[in-house]
N, C-alpha and C positions, 0 to 999 in steps of 0.2 A: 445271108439273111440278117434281117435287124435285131437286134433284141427288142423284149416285149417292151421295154418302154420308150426305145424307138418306136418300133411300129406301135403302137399306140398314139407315139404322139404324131403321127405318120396317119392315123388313121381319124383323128380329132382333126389333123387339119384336109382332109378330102372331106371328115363329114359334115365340116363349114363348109365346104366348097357346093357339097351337094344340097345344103340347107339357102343356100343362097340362089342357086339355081334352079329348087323347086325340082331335085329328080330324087322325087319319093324311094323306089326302087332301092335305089344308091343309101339312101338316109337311114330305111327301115334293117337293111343286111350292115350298115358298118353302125348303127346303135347294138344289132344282133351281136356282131362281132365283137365290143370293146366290153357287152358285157359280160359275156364268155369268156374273155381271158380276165375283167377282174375276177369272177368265180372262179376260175386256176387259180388264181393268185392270193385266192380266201386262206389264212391258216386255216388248220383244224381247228374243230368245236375246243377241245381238251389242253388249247393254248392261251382260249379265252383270259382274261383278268377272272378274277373273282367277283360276286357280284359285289354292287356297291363301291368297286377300287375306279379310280379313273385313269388307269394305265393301259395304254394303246398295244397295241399287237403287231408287227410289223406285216408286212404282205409277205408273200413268199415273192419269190426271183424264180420267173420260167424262164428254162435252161430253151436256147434254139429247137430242139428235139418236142418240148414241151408246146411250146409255143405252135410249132406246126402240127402239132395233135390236135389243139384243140381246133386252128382252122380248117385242117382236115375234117374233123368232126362236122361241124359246121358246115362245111361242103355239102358232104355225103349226105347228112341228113336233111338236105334239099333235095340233091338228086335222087333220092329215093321215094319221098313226096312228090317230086315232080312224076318218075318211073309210075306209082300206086294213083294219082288222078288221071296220068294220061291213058293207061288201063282204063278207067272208069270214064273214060269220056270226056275230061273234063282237059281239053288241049288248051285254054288260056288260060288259068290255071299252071299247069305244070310249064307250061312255057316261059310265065311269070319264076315262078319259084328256078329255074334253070337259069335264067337270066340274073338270079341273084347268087345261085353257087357260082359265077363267072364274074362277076362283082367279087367276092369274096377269092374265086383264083387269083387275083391281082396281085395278092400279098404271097402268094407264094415265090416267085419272081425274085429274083436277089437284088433287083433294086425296089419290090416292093410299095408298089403303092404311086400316089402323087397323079391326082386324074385331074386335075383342074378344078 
């Protein structure tokens, strides 16, 4: 698997691809995803500068293990939205949302990513 700022950058260039080609779908699940791992990659509150200082904070570094948590997260919490509308009826809907945790399966993949 990539590191996250491989796949990141891995995942900025399919979400040009997808922005060029107009496949919404694709655009809305890899904006979902890249900002999902900057939030991993948030330091804590308690790293902050002081107020008033202008000293940066560095990102954290997700480790491979890290990384695939959070697009697992991601996943799941599709297919389980998808699971709770299609219960309630609502089959395009859930079939949408399915369609984008299988967009986001891509990057599980050890070569990760690269859709045209």
């Amino acid at each position: 698997m990539l590191s996250a700022v491989e796949m990141k950058a891995r995942m900025r260039g399919d979400l040009l691809g997808a922005l060029k080609a107009k496949r919404a779908d694709e655009i809305a699940v890899l904006r979902s995803l890249l900002a999902a791992i900057d939030n991993a990659e948030a330091p804590p509150i308690d790293t902050a500068p002081a107020f008033g200082t202008s000293a940066e904070v560095e990102r954290l570094l997700l480790t491979e293990a890290q990384l695939r948590e959070v697009l697992r997260r991601e996943m799941e919490e599709r297919e389980q939205a998808a699971e709770e509308l299609a219960r309630l009826g609502q089959r395009d809907r859930a079939d949408a949302l399915l369609r984008q945790a299988e967009i986001a399966a891509r990057y599980f993949t050890p070569d990760a990513g690269t859709t045209g």
